[in-house]
N, C-alpha and C positions, 0 to 999 in steps of 0.2 A: 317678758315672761309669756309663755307661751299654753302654759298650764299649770294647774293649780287643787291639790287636792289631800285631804288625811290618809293619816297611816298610819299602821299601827297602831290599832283599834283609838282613835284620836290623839295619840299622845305625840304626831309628830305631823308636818306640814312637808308634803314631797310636794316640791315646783318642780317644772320643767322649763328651761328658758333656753335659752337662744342668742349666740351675740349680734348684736345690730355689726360689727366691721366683717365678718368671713362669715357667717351663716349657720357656723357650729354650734348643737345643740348640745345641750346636757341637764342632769338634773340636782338636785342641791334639797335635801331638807333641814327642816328645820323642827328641832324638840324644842317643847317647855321645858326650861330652868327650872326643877323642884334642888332642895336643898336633898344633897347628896347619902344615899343609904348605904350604913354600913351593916357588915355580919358581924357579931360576935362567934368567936371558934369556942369549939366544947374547950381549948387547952386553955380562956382568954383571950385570944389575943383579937385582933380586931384590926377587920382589914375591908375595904370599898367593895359592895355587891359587884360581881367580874358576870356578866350576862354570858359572855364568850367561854366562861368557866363551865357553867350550869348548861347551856348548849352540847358543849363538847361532855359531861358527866350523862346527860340524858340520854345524847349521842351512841354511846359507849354500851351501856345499858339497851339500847336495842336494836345493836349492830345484829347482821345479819335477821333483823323481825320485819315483821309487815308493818311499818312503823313509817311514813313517809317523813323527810325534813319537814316540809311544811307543815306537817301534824305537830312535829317535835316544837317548832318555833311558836305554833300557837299556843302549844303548851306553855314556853319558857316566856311570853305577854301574860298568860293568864296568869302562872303565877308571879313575877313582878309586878302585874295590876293589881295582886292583892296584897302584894307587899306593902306598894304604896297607898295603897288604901289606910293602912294603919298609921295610928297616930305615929308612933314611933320610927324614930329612925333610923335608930340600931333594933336589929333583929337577930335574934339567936339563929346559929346556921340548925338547929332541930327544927323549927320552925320551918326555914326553906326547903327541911328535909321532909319533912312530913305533909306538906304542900306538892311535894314532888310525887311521893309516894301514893297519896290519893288519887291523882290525877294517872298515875301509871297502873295503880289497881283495877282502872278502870280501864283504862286503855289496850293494857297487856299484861297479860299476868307474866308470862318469861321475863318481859324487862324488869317489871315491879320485884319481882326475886331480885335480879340480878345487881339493882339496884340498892333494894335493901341489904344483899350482903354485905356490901362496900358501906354505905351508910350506916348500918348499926354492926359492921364490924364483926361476923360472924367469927367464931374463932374455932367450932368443927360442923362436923358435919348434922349433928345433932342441934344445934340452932338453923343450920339451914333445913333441915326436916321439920323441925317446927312450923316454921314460918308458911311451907308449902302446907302444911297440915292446917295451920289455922286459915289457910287461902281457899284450900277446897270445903270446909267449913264452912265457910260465911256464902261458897258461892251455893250449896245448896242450901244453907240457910236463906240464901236469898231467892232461889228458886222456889222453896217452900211456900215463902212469904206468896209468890208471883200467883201458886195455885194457889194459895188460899183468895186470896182479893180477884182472880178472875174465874172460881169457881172450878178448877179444873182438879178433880179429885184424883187420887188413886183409883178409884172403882170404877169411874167415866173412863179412865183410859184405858182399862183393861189390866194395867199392871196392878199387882201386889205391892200390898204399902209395906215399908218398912218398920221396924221395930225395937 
C-alpha cells in the first residue's frame, strides 16, 4: 500500500497500492457496510436507494446551468448523509424528494423548477406558474428579512418602498 486516505466525506477508505511483481499502481476503496436503504414509491412499491439514479435525476435538472458535477455530487453525499442519518431504513421517495429540492432552492432556482415539475408532477402550466410565483415570493421575502436584520432600509437606499 502506498497510500491511504477518506472519502466521501468519511464514509469510504480510498488506498492506493501498488503490486510488489510489475510495479503497477492502482487504487481500491473501501465503504462501511451499513444495513441497506430502501425507497418507498408513492405507488408502494419498494426498491434499493440507486445513487446513480438520483445523480443522473439531478443531472437532468440542471443540464445546460452553471451547475458543475462536482457540485451536483456533493449534493447527492449530502443528501444520502442525511438519509443515513435517520433511523430508518426505508425512506419515502417524498422524502429524498424534498431533500433534493431544498438543496436546489438554494443552488439554482432553474434547476429547482425543473425539478420540481417532474417530482410533483405538474400536469399544466398553471402549477408550473405557481410554483415560480411562490419561488420569487420567498426570495423577496427573504431579501426583506436580509434588510431588516442588516439595517438596510428603503429610505437609506434611496429607493421607494413598496406597498
Amino acid at each position: 500500500m502506498v497510500d491511504s486516505r477518506t472519502s466521501r466525506a468519511g464514509r469510504a477508505i480510498r488506498r492506493r497500492r501498488e503490486c510488489l511483481g510489475c510495479g503497477f499502481r492502482f487504487t481500491t476503496y473501501e465503504h462501511i457496510e451499513q444495513e441497506e436503504l430502501t425507497i418507498r414509491k408513492s405507488t408502494g412499491a419498494i426498491e434499493p436507494f440507486d445513487r446513480a439514479k438520483l445523480l443522473k435525476s439531478i443531472g437532468i435538472a440542471c443540464a445546460k446551468r452553471p451547475v458543475s458535477l462536482v457540485r451536483i455530487e456533493e449534493m447527492v453525499d449530502q443528501v444520502e448523509e442525511e438519509l443515513e442519518g435517520l433511523d430508518e431504513r426505508e425512506v419515502s421517495s417524498q422524502q429524498v424528494g424534498e431533500l433534493v429540492m431544498a438543496q436546489l432552492r438554494a443552488l439554482d432556482q432553474v434547476a429547482y423548477v425543473r425539478f420540481a415539475s417532474v417530482y410533483r408532477n405538474f400536469q399544466d402550466t398553471t402549477e408550473f406558474m405557481e410554483e415560480v410565483r411562490e419561488l420569487v415570493n420567498r426570495a423577496r421575502y427573504e431579501a426583506r428579512g436580509q434588510q431588516e436584520m442588516f439595517g438596510d432600509s428603503a429610505e437609506e437606499s434611496g429607493e421607494e418602498a413598496e406597498t
